[in-house]
Backbone as a printed PyTorch tensor [residue, N CA C, xyz], in Angstrom:
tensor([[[-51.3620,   3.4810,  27.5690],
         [-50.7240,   2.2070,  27.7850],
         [-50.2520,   1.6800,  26.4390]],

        [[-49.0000,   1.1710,  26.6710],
         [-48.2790,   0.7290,  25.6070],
         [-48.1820,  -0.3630,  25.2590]],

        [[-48.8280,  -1.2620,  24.2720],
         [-48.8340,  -2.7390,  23.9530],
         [-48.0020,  -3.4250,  22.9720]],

        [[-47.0640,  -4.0620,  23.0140],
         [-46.5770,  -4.9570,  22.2470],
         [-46.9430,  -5.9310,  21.3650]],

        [[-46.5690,  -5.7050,  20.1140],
         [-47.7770,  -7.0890,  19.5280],
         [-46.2910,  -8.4660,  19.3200]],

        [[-46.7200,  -9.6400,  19.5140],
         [-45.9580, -10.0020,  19.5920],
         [-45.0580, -10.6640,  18.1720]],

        [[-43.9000, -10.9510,  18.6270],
         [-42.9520, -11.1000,  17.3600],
         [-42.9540, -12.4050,  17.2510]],

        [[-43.0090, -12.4650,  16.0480],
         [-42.9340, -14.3960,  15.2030],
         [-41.1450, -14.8440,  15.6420]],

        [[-41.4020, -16.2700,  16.0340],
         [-40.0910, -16.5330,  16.0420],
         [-38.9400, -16.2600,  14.8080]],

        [[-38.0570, -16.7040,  14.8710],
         [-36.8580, -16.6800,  14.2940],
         [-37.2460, -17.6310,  13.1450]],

        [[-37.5080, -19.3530,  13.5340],
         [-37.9660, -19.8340,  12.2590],
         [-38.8460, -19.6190,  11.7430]],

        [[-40.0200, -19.1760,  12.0610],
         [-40.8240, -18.6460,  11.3270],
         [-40.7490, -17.1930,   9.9160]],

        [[-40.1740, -16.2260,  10.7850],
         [-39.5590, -15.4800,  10.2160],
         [-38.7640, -15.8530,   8.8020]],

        [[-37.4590, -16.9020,   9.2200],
         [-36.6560, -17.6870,   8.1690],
         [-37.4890, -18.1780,   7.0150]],

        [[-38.3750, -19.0450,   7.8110],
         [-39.2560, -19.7870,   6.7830],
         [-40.1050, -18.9150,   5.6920]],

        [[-40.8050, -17.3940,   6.1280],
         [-41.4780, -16.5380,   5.5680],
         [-40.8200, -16.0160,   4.0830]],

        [[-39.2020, -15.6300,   4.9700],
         [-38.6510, -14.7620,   3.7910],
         [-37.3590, -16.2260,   2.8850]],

        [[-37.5480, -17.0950,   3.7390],
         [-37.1980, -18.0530,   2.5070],
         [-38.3990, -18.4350,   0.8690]],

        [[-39.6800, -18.5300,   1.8550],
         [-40.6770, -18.4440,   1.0640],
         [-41.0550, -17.8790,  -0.0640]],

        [[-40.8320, -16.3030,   0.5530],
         [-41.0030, -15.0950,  -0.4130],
         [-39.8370, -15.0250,  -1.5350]],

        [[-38.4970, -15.2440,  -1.2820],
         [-37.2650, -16.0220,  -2.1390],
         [-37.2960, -16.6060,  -3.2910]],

        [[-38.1490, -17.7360,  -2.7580],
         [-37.9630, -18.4150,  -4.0090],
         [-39.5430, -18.3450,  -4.5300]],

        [[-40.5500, -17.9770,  -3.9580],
         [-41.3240, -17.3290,  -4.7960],
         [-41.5940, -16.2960,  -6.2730]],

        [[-40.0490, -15.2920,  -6.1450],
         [-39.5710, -14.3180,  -6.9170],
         [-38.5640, -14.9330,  -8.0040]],

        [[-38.5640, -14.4800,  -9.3680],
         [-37.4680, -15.2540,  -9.9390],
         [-36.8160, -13.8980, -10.1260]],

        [[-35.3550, -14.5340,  -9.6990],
         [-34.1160, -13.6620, -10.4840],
         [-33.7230, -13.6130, -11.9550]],

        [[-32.3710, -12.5570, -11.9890],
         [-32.1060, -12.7170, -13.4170],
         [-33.3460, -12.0370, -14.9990]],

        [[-32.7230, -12.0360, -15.5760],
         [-33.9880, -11.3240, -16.8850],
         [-35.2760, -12.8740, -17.4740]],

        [[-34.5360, -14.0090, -17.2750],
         [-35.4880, -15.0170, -17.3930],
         [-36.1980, -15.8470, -16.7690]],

        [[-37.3600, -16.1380, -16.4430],
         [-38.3160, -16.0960, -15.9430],
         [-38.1340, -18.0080, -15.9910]],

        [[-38.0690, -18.6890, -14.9330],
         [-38.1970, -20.0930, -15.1400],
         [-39.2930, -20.9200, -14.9690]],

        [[-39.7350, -21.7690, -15.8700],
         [-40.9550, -22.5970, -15.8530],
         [-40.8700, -23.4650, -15.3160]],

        [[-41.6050, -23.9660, -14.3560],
         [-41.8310, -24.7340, -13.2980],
         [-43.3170, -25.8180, -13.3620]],

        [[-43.0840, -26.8140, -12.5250],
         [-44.1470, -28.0260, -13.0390],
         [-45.0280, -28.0860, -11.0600]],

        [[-46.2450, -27.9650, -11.7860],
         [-46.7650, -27.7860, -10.7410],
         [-46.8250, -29.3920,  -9.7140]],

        [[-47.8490, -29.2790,  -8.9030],
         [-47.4430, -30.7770,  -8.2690],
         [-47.8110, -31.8700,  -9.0600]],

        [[-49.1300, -32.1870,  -9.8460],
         [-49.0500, -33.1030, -10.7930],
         [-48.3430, -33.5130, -11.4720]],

        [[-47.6250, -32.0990, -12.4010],
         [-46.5050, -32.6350, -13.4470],
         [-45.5850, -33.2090, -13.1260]],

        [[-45.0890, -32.4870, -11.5140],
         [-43.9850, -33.6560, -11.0990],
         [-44.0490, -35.0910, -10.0320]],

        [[-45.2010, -35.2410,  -9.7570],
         [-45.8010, -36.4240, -10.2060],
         [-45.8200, -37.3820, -10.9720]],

        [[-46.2450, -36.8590, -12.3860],
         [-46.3770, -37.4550, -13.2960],
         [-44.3250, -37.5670, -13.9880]],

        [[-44.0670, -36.6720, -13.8680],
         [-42.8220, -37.1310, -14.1950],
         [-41.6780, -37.6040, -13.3570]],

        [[-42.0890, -37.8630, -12.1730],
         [-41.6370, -39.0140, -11.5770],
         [-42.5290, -40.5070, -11.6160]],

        [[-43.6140, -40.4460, -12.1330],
         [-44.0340, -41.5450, -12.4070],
         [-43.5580, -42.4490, -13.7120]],

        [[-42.9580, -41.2450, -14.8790],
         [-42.6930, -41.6130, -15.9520],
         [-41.3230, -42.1050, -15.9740]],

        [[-40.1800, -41.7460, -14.9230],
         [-39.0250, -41.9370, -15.2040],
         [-38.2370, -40.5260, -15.6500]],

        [[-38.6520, -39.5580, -15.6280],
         [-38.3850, -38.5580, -16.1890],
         [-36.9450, -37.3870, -15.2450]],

        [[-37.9070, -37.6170, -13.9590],
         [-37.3740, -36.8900, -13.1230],
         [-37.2580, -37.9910, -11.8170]],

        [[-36.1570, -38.0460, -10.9260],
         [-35.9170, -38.7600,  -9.4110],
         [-37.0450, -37.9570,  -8.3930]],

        [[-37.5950, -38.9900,  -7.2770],
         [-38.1390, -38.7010,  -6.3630],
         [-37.6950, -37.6990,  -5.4990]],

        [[-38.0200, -37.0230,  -4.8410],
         [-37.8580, -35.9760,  -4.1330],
         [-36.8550, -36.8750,  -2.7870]],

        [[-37.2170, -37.7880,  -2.5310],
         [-36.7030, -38.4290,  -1.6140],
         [-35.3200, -39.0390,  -2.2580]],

        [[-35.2830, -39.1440,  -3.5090],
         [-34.1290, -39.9200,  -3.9090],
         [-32.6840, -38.8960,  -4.0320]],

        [[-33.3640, -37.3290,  -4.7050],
         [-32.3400, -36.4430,  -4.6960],
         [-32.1010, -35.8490,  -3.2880]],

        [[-32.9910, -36.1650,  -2.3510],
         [-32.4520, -35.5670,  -1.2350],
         [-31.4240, -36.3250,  -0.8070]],

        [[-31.5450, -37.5870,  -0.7470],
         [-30.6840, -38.8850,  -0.2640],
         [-29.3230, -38.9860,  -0.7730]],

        [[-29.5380, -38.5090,  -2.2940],
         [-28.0590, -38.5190,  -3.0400],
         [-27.3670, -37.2400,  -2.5510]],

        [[-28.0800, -36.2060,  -2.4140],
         [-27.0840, -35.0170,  -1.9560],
         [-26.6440, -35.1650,  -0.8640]],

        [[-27.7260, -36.1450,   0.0770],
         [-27.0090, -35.9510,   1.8810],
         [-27.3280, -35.3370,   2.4730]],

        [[-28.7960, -35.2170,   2.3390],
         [-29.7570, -33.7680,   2.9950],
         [-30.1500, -34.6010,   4.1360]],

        [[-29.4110, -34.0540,   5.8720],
         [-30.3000, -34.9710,   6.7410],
         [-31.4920, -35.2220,   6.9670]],

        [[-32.0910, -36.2960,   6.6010],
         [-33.5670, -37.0160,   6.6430],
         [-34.2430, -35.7640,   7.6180]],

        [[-33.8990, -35.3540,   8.6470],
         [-34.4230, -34.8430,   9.9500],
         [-34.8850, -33.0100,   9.4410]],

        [[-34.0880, -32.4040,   8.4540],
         [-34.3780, -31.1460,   7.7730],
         [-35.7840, -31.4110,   7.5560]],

        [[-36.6890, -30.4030,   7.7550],
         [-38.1050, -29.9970,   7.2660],
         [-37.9560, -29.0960,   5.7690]],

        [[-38.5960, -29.7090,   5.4350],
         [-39.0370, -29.2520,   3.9090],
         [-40.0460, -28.2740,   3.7310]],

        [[-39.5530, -27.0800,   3.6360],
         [-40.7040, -25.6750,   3.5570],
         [-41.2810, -25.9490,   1.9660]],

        [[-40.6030, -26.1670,   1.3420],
         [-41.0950, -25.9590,  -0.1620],
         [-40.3890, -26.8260,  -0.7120]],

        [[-40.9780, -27.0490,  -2.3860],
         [-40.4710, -27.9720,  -3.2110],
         [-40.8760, -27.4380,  -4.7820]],

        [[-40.3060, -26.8240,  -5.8070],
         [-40.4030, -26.8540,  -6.7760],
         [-39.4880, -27.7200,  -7.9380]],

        [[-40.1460, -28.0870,  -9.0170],
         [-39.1320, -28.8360, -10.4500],
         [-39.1170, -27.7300, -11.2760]],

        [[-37.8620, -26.9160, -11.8450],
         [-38.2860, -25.9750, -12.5240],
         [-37.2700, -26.4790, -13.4620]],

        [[-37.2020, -25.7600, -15.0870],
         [-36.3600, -25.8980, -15.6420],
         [-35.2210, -24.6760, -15.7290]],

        [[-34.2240, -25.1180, -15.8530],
         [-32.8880, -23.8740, -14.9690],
         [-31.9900, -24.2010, -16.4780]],

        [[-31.8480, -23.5940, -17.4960],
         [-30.9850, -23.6180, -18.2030],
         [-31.2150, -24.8280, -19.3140]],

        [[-32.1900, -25.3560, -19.4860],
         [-32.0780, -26.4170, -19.9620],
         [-32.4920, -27.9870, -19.8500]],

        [[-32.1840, -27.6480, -18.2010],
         [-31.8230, -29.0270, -16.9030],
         [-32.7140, -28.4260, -16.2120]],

        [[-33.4370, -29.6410, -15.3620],
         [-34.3540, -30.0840, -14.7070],
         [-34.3360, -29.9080, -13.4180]],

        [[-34.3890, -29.2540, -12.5130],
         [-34.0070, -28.8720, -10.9070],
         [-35.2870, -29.2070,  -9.9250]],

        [[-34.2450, -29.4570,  -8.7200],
         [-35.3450, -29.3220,  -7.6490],
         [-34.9960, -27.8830,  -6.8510]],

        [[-35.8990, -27.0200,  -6.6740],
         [-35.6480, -26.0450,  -5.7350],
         [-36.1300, -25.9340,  -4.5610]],

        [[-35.5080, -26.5990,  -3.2930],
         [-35.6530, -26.9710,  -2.1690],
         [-35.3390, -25.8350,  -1.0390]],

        [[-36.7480, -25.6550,  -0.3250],
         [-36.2720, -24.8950,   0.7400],
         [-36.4310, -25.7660,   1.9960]],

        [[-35.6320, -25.7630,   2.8380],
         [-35.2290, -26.5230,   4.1130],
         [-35.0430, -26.0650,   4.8390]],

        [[-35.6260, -26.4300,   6.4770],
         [-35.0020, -25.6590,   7.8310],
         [-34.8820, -26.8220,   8.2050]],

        [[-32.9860, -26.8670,   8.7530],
         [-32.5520, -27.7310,   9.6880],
         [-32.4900, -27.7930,  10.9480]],

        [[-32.0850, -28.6930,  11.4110],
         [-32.4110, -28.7160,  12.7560],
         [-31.6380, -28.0540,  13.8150]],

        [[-31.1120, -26.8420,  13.3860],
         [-30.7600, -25.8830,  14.2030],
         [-31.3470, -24.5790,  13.8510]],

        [[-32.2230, -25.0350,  13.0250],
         [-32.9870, -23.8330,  12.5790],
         [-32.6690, -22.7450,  11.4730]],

        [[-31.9330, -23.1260,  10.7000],
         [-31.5460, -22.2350,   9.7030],
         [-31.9640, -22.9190,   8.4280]],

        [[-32.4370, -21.6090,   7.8230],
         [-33.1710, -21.9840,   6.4430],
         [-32.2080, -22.2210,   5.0900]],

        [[-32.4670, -23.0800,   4.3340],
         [-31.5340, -23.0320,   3.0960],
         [-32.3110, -23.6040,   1.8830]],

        [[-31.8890, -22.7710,   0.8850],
         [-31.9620, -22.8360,  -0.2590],
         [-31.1520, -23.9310,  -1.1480]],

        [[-31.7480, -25.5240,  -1.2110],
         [-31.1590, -26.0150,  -1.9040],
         [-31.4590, -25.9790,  -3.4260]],

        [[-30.7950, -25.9720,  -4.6950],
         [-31.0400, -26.6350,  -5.7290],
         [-30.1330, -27.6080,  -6.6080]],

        [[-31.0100, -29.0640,  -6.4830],
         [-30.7850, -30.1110,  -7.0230],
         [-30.8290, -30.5400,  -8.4040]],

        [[-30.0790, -31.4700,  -9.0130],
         [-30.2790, -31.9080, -10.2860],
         [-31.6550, -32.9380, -10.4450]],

        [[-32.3970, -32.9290, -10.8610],
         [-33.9750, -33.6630, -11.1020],
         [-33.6600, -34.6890, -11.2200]],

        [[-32.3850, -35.0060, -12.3950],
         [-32.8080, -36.1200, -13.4940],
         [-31.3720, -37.0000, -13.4080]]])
């Protein structure tokens, strides 16, 4: 007898290998990133915008779920690297300006 194990949905799936994505860095340089305190703390300082504020300025619908959230530094400049599933279910890779 032949059993099927069963298959993870579609967003789930999305969400996994969006995960694994931005888990990995591209390119030959390796980017440093602020764990949740630091960006905390540097949104407490003025340093960096709220997570809520750069979503708002880009126009990210409120209603998108937020898989992940990193502040890394990208060249210099201060980023948010946002992974999102909207509400049709497709995953995306945003990255925002921090500051």
């Amino acid at each position: 007898m032949k059993t099927n194990a069963p298959k993870p949905s579609a967003a789930v799936a999305m969400a996994l290998a969006l995960a694994l994505a931005l888990s990995g860095t591209t390119g030959a340089k390796a980017q440093a990133c602020m764990d949740k305190q630091e960006i905390q703390q540097a949104v407490a300082a003025g340093e960096i915008m709220s997570l809520d504020a750069v979503l708002a300025s880009a126009g990210v619908d409120a209603s998108a779920e937020i898989l992940s959230v990193q502040v890394c530094d990208q060249g210099g400049a201060l980023v948010y690297m946002i992974g999102v599933l909207t509400q049709d279910g497709q995953a995306e890779n945003l990255v925002l300006n921090a500051q």
